[in-house]
MMTF fields as JSON, N, C-alpha, C and O atoms, coordinates in Angstrom:
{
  "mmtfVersion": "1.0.0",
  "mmtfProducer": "UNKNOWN",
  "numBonds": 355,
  "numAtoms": 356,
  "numGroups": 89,
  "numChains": 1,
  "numModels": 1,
  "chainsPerModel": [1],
  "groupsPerChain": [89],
  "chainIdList": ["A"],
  "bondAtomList": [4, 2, 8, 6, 12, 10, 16, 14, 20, 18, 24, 22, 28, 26, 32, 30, 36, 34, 40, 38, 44, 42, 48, 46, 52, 50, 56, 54, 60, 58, 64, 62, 68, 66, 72, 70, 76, 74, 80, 78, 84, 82, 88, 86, 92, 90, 96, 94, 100, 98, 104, 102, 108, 106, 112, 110, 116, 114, 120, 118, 124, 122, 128, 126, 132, 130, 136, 134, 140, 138, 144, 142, 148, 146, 152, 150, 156, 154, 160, 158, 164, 162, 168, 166, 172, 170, 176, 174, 180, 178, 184, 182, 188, 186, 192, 190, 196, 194, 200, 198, 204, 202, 208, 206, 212, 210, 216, 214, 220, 218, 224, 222, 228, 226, 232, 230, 236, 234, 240, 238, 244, 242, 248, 246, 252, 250, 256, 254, 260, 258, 264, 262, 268, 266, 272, 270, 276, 274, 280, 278, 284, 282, 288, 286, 292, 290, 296, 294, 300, 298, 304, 302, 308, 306, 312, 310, 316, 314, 320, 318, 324, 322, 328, 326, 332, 330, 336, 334, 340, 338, 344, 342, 348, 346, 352, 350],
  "bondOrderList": [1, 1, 1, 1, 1, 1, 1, 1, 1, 1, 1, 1, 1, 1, 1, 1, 1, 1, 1, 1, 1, 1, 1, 1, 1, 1, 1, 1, 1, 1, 1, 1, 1, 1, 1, 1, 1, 1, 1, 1, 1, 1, 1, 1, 1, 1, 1, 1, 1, 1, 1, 1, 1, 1, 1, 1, 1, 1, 1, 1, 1, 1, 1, 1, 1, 1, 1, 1, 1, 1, 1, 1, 1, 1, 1, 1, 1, 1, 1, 1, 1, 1, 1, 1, 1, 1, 1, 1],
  "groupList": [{"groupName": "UNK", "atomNameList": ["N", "CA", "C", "O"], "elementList": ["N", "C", "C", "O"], "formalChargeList": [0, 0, 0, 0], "bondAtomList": [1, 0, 2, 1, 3, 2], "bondOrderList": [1, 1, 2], "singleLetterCode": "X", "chemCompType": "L-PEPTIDE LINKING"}],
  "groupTypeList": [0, 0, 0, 0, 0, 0, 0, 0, 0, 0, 0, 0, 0, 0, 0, 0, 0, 0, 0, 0, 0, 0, 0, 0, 0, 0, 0, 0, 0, 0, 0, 0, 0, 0, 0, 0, 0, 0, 0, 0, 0, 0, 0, 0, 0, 0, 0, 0, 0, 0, 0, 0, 0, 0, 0, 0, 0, 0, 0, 0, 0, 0, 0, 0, 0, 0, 0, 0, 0, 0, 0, 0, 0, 0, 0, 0, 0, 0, 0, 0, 0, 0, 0, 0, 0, 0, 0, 0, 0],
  "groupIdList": [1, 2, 3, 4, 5, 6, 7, 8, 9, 10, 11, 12, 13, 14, 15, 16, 17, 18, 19, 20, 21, 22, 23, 24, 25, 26, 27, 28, 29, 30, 31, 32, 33, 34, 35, 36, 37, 38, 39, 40, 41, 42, 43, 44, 45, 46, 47, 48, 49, 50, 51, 52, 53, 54, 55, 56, 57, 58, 59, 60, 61, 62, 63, 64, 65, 66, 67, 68, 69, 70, 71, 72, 73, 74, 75, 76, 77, 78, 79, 80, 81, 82, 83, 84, 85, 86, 87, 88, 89],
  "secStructList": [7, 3, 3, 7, 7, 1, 2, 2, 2, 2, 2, 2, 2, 2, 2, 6, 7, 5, 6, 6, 5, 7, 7, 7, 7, 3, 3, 3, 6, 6, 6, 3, 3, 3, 7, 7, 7, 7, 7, 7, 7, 7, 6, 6, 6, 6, 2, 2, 2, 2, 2, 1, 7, 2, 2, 2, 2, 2, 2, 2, 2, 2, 2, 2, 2, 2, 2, 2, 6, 6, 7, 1, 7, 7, 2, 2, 2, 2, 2, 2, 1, 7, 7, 4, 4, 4, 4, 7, 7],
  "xCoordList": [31.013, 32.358, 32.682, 32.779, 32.872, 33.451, 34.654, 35.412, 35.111, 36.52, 36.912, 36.126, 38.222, 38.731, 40.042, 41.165, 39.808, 41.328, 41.556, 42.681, 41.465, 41.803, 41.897, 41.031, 42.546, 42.321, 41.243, 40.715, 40.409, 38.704, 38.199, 37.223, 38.113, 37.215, 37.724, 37.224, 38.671, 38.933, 38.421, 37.874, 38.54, 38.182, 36.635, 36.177, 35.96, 34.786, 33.916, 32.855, 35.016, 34.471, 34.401, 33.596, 35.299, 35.812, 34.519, 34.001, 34.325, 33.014, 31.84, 31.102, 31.778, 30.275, 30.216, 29.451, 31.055, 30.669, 30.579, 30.97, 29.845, 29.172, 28.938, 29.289, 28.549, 27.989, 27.31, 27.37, 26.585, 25.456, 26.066, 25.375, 27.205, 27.306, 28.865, 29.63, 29.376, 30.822, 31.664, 32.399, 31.424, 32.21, 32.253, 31.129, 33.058, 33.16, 33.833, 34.592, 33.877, 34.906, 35.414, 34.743, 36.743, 36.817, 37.922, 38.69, 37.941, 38.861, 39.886, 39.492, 41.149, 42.414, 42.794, 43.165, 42.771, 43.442, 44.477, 45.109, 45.341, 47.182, 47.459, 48.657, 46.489, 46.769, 45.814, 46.195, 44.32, 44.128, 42.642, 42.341, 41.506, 40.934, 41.338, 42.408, 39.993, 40.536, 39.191, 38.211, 39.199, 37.891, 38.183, 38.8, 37.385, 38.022, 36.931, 35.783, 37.121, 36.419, 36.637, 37.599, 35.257, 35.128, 34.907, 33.781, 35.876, 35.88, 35.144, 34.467, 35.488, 34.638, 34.691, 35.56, 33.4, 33.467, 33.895, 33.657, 34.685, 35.118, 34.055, 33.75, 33.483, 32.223, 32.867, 31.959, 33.681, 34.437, 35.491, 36.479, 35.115, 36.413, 36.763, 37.689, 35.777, 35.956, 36.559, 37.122, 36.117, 36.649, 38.242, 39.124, 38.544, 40.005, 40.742, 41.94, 40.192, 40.746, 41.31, 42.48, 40.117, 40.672, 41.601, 42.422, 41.244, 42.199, 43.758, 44.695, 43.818, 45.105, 45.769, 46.829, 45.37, 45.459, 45.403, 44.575, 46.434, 46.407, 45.665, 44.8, 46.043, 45.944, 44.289, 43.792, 43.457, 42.265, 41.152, 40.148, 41.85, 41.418, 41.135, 39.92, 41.931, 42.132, 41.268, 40.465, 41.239, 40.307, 38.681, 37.98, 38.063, 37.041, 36.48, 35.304, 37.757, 37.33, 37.098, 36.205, 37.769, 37.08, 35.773, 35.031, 35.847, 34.415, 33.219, 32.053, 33.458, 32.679, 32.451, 31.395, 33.525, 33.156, 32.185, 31.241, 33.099, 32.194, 30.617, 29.87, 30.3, 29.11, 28.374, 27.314, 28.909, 28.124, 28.213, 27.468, 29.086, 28.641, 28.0, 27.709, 27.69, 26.629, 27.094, 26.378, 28.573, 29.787, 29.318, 30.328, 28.0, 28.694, 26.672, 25.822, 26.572, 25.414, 25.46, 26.349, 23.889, 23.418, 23.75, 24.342, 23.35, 23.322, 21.987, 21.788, 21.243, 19.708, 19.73, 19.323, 20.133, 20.246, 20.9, 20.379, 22.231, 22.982, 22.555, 23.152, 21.791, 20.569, 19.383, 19.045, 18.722, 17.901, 18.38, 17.785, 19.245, 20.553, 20.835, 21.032, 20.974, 21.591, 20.573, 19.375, 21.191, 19.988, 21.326, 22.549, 20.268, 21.386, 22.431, 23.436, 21.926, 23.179, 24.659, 25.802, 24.198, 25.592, 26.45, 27.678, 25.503, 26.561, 26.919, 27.332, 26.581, 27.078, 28.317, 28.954, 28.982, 30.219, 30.458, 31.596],
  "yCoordList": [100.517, 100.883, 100.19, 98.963, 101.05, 100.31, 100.192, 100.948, 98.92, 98.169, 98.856, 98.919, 99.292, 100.089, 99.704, 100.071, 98.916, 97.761, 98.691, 98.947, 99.392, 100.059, 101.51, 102.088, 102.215, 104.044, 104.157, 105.154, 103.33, 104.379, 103.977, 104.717, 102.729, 102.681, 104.248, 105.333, 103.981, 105.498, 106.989, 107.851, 107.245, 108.198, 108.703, 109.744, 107.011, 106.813, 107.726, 108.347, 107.391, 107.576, 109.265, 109.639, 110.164, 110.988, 111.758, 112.855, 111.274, 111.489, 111.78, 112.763, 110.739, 110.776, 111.421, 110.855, 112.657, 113.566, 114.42, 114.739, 115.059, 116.395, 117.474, 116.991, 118.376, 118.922, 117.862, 117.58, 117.357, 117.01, 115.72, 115.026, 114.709, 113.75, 113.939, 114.027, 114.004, 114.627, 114.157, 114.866, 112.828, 111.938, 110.443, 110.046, 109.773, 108.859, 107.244, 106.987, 106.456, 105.367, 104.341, 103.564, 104.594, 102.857, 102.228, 102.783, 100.924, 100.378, 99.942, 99.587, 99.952, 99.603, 98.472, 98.477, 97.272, 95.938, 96.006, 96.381, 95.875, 96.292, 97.229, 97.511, 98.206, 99.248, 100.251, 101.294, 99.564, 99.794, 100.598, 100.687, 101.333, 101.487, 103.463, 103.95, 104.401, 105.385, 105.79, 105.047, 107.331, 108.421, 110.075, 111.117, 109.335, 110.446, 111.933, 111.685, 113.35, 114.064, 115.531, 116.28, 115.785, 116.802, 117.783, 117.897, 118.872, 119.523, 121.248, 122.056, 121.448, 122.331, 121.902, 121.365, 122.367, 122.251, 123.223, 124.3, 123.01, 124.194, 124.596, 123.832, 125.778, 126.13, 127.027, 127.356, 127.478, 128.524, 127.816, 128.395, 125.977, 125.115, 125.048, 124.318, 126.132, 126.217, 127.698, 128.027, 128.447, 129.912, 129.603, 129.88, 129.07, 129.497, 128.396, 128.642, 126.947, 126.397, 127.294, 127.329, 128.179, 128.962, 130.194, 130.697, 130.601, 131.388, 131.0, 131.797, 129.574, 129.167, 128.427, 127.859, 128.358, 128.079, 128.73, 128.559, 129.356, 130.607, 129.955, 130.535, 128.477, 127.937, 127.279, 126.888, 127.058, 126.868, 128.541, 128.744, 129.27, 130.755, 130.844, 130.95, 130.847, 130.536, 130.229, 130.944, 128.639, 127.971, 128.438, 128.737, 128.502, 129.308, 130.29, 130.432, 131.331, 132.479, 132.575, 133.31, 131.925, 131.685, 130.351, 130.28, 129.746, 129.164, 130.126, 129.806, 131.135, 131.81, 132.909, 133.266, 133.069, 134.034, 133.307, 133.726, 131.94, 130.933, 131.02, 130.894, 131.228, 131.013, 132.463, 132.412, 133.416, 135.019, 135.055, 135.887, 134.26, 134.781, 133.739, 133.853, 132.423, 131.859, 130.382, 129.514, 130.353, 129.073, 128.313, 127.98, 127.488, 126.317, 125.908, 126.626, 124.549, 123.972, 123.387, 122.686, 123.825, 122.8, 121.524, 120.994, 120.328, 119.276, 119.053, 118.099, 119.583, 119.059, 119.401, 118.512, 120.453, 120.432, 119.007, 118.466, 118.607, 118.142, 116.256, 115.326, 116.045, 114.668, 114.739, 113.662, 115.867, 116.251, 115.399, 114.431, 115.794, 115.56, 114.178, 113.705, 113.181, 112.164, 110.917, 110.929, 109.944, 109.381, 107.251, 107.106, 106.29, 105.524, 105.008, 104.472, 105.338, 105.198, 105.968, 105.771, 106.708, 107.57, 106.865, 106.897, 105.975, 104.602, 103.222, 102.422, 103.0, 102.049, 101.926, 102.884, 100.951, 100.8, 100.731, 100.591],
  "zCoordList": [154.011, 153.637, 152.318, 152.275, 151.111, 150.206, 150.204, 150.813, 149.302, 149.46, 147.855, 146.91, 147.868, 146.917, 146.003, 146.349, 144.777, 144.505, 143.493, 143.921, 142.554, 141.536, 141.312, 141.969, 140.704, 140.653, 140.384, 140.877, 139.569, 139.039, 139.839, 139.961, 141.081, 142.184, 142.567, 142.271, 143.183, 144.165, 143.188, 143.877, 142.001, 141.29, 141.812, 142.283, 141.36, 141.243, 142.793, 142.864, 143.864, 144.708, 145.163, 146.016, 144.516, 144.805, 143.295, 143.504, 142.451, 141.56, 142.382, 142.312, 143.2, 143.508, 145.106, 145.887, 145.626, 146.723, 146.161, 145.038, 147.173, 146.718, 148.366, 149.442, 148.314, 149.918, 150.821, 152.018, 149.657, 151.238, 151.06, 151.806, 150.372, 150.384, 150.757, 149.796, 151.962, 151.498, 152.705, 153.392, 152.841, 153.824, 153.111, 152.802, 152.874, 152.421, 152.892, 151.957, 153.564, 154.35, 153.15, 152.471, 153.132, 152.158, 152.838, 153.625, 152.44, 152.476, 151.437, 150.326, 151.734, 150.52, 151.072, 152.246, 150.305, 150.692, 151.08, 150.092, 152.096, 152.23, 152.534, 152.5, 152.994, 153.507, 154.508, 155.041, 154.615, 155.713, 155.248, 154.057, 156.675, 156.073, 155.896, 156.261, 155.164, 155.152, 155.33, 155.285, 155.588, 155.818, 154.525, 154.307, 154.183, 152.709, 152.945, 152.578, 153.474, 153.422, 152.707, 152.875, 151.691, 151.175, 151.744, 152.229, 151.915, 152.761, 151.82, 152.455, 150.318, 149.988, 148.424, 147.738, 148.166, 146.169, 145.874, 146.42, 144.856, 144.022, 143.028, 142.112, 143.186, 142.341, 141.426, 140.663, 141.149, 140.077, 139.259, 138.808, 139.02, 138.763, 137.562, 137.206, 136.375, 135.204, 134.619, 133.575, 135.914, 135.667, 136.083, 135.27, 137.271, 137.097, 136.261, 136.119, 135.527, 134.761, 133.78, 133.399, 133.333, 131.865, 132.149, 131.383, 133.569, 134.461, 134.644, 134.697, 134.729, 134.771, 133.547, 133.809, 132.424, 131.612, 129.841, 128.946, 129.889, 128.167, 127.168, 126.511, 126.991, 125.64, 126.161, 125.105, 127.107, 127.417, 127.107, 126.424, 127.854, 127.543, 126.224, 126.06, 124.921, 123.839, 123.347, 122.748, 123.552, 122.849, 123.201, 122.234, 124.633, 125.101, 124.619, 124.284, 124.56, 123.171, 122.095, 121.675, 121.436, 120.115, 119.735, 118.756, 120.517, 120.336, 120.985, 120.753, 121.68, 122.277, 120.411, 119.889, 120.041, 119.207, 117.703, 117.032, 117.679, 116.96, 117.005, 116.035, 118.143, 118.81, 118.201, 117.576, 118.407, 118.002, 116.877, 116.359, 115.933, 114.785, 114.083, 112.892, 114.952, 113.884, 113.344, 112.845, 113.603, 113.112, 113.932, 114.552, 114.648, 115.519, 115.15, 114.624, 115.69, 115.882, 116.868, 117.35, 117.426, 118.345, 118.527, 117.587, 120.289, 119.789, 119.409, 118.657, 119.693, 119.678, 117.689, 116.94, 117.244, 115.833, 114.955, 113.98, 115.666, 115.049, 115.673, 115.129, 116.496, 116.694, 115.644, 115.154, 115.247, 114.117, 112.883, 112.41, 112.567, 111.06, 111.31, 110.191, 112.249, 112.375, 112.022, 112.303, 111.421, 110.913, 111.355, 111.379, 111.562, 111.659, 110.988, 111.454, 109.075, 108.726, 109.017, 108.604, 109.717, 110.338, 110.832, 110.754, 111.546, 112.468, 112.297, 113.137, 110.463, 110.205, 110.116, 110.552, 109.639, 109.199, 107.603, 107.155]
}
């Protein structure tokens, strides 16, 4: 059982279920312990983001159109190009 004092513990924990991992026990200091269960993944959690969202739709589309006509680079291109003075100061 992990012991849970901060939001990114609890985030953390809610990160790392999945199907086959999808029961979780913690404890909260002051409040006792808890049984946290994933009950389904959302596998479409990017379709209805842009679904519920105009100005995400938006942006999606036109990097999509970015993309067909040629406007955008790889990362594996744009690690090619990078050299360490990139990251000096």
């Amino acid at each position: 059982m992990e012991e849970v004092r901060t939001t990114e513990d609890l985030m953390e924990q809610f990160i790392n279920m999945s199907r086959e991992d999808s029961v979780r026990q913690v404890f909260i200091p002051g409040k006792g312990k808890f049984t946290i269960v994933l009950q389904e993944e959302d596998q479409n959690s990017i379709a209805s983001d842009v679904l519920s969202s105009p100005h995400l739709k938006q942006m999606m589309d036109e990097s999509l159109e970015a993309f067909r006509q040629g406007k955008t680079t790889s990362t594996s291109d744009l690690i090619k190009r990078l050299s360490p003075r990139d990251f000096m100061k």
